[in-house]
N, C-alpha and C positions, 0 to 999 in steps of 0.2 A: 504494500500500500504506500501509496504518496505521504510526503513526508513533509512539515513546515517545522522549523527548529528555531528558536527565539532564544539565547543565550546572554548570560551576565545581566540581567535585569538586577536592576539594585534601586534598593529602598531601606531607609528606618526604620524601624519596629521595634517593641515594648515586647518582648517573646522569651520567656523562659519560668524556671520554675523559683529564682532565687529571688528574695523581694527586691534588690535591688533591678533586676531585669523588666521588674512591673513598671519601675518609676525613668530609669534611664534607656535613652532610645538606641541599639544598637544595628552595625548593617547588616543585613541577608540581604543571597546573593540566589536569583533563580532562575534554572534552565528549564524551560518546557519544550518539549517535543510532541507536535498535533499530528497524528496519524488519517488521513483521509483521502478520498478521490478527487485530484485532480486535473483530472482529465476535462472536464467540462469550463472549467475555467481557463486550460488549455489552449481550447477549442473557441470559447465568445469571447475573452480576455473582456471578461466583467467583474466586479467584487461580488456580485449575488450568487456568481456557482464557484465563491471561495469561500473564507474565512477572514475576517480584518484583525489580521494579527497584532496592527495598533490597540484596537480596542482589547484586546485581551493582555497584550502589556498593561495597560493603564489599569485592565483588572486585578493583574497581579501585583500592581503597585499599593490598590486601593487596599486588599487583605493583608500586603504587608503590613500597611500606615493604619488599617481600621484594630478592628476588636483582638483586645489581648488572647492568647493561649500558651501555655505552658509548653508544648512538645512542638519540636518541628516537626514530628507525626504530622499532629492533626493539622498545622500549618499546610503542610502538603497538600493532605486529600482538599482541604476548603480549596485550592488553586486550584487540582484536578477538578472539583465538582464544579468549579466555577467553568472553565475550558470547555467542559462535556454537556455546557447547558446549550452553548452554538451546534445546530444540527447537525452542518457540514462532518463535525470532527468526530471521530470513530472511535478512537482509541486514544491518550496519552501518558507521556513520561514526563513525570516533574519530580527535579533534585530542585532541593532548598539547600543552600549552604549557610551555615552560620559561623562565621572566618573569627569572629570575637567570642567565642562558646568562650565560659570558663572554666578550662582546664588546667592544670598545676602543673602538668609535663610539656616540654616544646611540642609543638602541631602545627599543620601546615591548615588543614580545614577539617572543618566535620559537616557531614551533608546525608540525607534521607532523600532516598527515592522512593517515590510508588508510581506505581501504574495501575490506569485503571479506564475500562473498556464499556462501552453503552450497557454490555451483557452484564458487566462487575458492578456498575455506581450502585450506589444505594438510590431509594425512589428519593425523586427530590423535594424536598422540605423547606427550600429557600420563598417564601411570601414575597408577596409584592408590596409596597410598603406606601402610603400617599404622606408627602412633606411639602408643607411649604415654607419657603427662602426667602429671607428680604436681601435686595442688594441697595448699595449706594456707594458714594463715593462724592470727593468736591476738589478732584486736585488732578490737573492734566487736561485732558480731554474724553471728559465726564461719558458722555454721551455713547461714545464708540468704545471706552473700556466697560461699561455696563453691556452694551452691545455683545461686546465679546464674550463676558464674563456669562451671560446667557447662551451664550454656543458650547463653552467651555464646558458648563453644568450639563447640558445635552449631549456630552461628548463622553461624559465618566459611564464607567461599564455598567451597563444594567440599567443605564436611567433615563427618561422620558421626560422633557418639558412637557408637561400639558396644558398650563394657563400661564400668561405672561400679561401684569396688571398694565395700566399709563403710568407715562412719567409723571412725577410729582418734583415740583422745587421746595424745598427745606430750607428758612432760616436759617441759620446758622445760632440761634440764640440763647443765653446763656452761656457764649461762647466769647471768647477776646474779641475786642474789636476789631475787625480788619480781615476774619475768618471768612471764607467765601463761602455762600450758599451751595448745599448738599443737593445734588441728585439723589432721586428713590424711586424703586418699583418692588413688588412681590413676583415670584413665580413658582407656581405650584409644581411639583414632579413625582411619578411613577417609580418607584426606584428596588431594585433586587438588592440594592448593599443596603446594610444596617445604619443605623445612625450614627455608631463610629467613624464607619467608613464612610460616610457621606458627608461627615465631618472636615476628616483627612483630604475626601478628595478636593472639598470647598477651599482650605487652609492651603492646598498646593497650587488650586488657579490663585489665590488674592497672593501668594508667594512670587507669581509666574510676572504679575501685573507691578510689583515693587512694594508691595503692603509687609509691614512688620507690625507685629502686632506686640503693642504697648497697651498706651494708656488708652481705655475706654472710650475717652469722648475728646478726640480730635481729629485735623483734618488727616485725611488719608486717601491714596490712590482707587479702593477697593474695600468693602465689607460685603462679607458674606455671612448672613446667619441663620442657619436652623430656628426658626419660630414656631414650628408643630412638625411632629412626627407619630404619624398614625394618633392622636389625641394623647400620646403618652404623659404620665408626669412621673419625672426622675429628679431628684435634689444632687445629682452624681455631678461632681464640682467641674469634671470634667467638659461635661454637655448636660446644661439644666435641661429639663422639658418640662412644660412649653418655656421659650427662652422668659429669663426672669421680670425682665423690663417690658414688653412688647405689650402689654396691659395697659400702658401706659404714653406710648409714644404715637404717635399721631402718625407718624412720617411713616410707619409700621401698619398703621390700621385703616388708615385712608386707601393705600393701595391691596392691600388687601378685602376692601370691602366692596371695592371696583373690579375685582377680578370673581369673587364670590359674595353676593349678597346676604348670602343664607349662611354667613362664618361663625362658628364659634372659636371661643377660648378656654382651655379648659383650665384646671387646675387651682390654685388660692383664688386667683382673681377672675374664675369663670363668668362668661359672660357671651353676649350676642357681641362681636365684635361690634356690630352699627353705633350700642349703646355704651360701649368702651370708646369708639371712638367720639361721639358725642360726648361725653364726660370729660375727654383728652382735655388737659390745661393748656396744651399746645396748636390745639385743632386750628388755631387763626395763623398759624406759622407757617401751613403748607398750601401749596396749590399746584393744580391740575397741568398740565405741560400740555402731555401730547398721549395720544391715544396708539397710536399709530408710528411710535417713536424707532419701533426696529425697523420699520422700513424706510424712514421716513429719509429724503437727500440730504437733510442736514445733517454734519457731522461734530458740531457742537453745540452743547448747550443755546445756545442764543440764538440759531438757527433755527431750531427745535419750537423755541417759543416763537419767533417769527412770524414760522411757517404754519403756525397754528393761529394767528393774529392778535398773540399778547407778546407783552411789553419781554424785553430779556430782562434776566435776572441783574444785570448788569445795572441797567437803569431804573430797575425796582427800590432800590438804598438797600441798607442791610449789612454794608461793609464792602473788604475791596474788593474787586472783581475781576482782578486783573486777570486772572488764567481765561477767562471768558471772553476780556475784550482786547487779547492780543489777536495776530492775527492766524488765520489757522495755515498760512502754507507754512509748508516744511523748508527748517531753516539748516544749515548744518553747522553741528556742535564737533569740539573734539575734547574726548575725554582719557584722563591718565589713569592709568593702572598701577599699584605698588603695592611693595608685603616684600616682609620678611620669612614668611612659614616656606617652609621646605614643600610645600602644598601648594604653594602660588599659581602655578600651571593649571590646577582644578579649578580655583578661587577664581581666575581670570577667567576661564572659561563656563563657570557659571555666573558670574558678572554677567558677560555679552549678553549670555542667554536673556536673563531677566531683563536686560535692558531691551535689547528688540524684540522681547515680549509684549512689550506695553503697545497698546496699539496710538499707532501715531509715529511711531520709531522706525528706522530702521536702519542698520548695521551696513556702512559701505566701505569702510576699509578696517583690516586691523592688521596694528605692527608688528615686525618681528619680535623677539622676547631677548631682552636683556640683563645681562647682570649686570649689579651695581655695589661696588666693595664699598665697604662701611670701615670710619677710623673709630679709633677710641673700641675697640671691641667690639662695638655693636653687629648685630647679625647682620651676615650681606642681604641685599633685598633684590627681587627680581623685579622688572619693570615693563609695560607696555604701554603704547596708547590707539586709542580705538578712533574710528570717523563716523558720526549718524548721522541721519538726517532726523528732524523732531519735529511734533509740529508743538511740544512743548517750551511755556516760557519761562526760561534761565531759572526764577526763584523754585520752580517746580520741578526743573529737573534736577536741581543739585539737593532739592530733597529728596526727592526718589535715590538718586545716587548714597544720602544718608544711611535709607533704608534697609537699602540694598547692602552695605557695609556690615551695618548689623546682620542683616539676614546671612550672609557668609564668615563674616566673623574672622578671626584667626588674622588680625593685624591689615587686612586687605584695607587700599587707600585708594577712593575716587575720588576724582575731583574735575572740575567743569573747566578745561586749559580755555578753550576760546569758541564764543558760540558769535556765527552769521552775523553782521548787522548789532550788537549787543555790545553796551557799556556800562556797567551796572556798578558803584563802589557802597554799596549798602553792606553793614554789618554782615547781613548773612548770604550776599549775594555778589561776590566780587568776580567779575569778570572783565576783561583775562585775567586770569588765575594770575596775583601779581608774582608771584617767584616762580612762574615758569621762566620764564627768558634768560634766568642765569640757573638752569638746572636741567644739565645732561639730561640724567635721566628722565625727563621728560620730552628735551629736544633731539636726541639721540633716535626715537624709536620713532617720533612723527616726523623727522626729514628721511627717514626709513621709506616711512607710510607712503610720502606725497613729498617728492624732491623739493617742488615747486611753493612748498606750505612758508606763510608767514605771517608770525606774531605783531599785530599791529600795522606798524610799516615795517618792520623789520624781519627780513629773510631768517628761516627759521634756520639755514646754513648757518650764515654770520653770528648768531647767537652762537651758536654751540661750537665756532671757533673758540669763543670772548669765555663758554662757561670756566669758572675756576673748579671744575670735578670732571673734567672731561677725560681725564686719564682714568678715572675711577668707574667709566663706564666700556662694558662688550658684548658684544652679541653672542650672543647661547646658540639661537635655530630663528629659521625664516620660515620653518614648517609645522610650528611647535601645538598649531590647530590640526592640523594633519591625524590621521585617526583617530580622533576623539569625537565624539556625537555635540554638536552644537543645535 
């Protein structure tokens, strides 16, 4: 029988039987092998008489990152059972590896295979599950990453958008002065994964989009959250159900009430949504956008309301609004990369990732990979710089770039060298990055990029003549993306 082989899937998980394996997330590593005829796919070179082996990665990723279990047994079989729910597939072999098991003697990996064939599964027991998700967001280009973040959700294994509410604009209130008004909508989904894992798969799109998830109630790229799952109520610290607050917030219950009229809420503060949201303290903060906002040709916020014959948020007051009334073509930014970890290579390249993730982005040059020796002892650091185009403005991308820092972590340093048309000397927004121009490691890898590149008026050559660290920089590899999945 035809054969499809998916190797080295790697994800996080909470997997083992010692307590500290409950609380910290370690890797496993999965090879699945789908056994079935393909010969019909062969033949109409269609995905309907195959298998979309994307979606069953993304499945395998989702049981790694969802519900805890003790045995990389039972780890297995849930991957096997999940594989063997697509028709196409006849028969398969899944090895789970777990390379950080703790074991007291040297080891190279420890890993559990099964196999298991339509004739062997057990009958299936996996439910279908009805959740609904609030999304929002108020940073970038609001519009088109809710957009996506809606494909995204439609794209996790097992799961069905089935209602997608109108856009609503969200005050920003109670919040600093100067905070830009919040996008919001609801969308309801069908889904085979569990709440864990429905969780996990949410937490890995708003990851995708540059969201770090801190503090509660400020601005950010992307929120995703669980607000009902099958009516459950859970106090588990991890995923309340129904979510704790949504009783509460308008921005939550408005959209929600637009997409099902007949909604409840369950748990402490059950109730007919209509009459939660009438109660809402907030109820006068939101309003109606666009009904029709996923299809709609505009691709930002203020477009949106426009094209619907109200006012942009822009000119509503409220605060600043500047990501809304810049302009939206795409401008090109150039961004440095640095770190000291022996890891920097990974680091960087999940960088990019996240960065031409965001929608509005996208990745047009990146430079060779550098070393850079460090005096005074300090660790050497490896160095790159990257080219996008954005249709994001400067104060927003160098926050995402923040975020993104945190989210990879391990010493990784972005920062915003020189963005299109852009002069910005604000505390938090200095563009050009002012100690680029006397620093190799940054002029090194972009006169790499783009011979022709220059800082200001000044040839980004002749700089890195003039740098005083110019001996202290060299080239590693010009290929150093080369095998690696971007």
């Amino acid at each position: 029988m035809d054969q499809i082989r998916l190797t080295g899937i790697r994800a996080a998980g909470r997997h083992g039987v010692l307590d500290f394996e409950h609380e910290r997330a370690q890797t496993f590593v999965v090879d699945a092998t789908l056994s079935l005829d393909l010969a019909p796919a062969g033949h109409s070179d269609t995905l309907d008489d195959t298998v979309d082996y994307g979606a069953i990665a993304k499945g395998i990723v989702a049981i790694i990152e969802g519900e805890h279990v003790d045995l990389i047994e039972r780890l297995a079989a849930r991957i096997a059972d999940m594989i063997l729910r697509y028709p196409a597939v006849q028969r398969t072999q899944v090895t789970v590896h777990k390379p950080n098991a703790p074991i007291v003697v040297p080891f190279d990996d420890v890993s559990v295979t099964v196999e298991r064939s339509r004739e062997t599964a057990r009958p299936e027991t996996t439910d279908t599950h009805h959740a609904v998700i609030a999304i929002g967001g108020n940073q970038g280009d609001v519009v088109s990453t809710l957009r996506d973040a809606v494909r995204c959700i439609d794209g996790l294994a097992s799961t069905q958008v089935t209602g997608i509410s109108p856009l609503y604009r969200t005050d920003a209130w109670g919040m600093p002065a100067g905070t830009p008004d919040f996008y919001n909508a609801v969308v309801s989904v069908n889904t085979r994964l569990s709440a864990p894992e429905l969780l996990a798969g949410l937490q890995r799109i708003e990851a995708s989009h540059g969201r770090v998830r801190t503090d509660h109630w400020t601005s950010r790229t992307l929120d995703l959250d669980i607000i009902d799952f099958d009516g459950t109520v859970s106090d588990d610290p991890d995923l309340t159900l129904p979510h704790p607050r949504a009783w509460q917030r308008a921005f939550v219950l408005g959209p929600w009430l637009a997409l099902d009229p007949d909604a409840e809420l369950v748990g402490d503060h059950a109730g007919s949504v209509a009459q939660l949201l009438f109660e809402s303290s907030d109820r006068e903060h939101i309003s109606e956008l666009a009904e029709d906002w996923m299809v709609a040709d505009g691709t930002d916020p203020s477009s949106v309301a426009a094209s619907h014959g109200r006012e942009p948020a822009s000119q509503q007051g409220g605060g600043d609004q500047r990501q809304l009334e810049s302009p939206v073509r795409s401008r090109r930014a150039v961004i440095s990369m640095d770190s000291p970890s022996t890891d920097a290579e990974r680091q960087f390249r999940k960088a990019i990732v996240s960065i031409d993730g965001i929608p509005g982005n996208q990745v047009e040059g990146i430079s060779p990979l550098y070393h850079v020796s460090q005096l005074d002892g300090k660790p050497d650091n490896m160095a790159a710089v990257m080219q996008i185009s954005t249709r994001m403005g400067a104060p927003e991308l160098i926050a995402v770039l923040g975020s993104i820092e945190v989210s990879v972590g391990g010493g990784l340093d972005l920062n915003l060298v020189d963005m299109e048309g852009v002069v910005c000397d604000e505390p938090n927004c200095k563009v050009p990055w002012p100690t680029a121009g006397s620093r190799a490691a940054v002029l090194a890898p972009w006169l790499d990029m783009d011979p022709d590149a220059r800082l200001g008026k000044d040839p980004v050559s002749f700089l890195l003549a003039m740098a005083p660290d110019a001996s202290r920089v060299g080239l590693l590899t010009d290929n150093w993306i080369i095998g690696d999945t971007l």
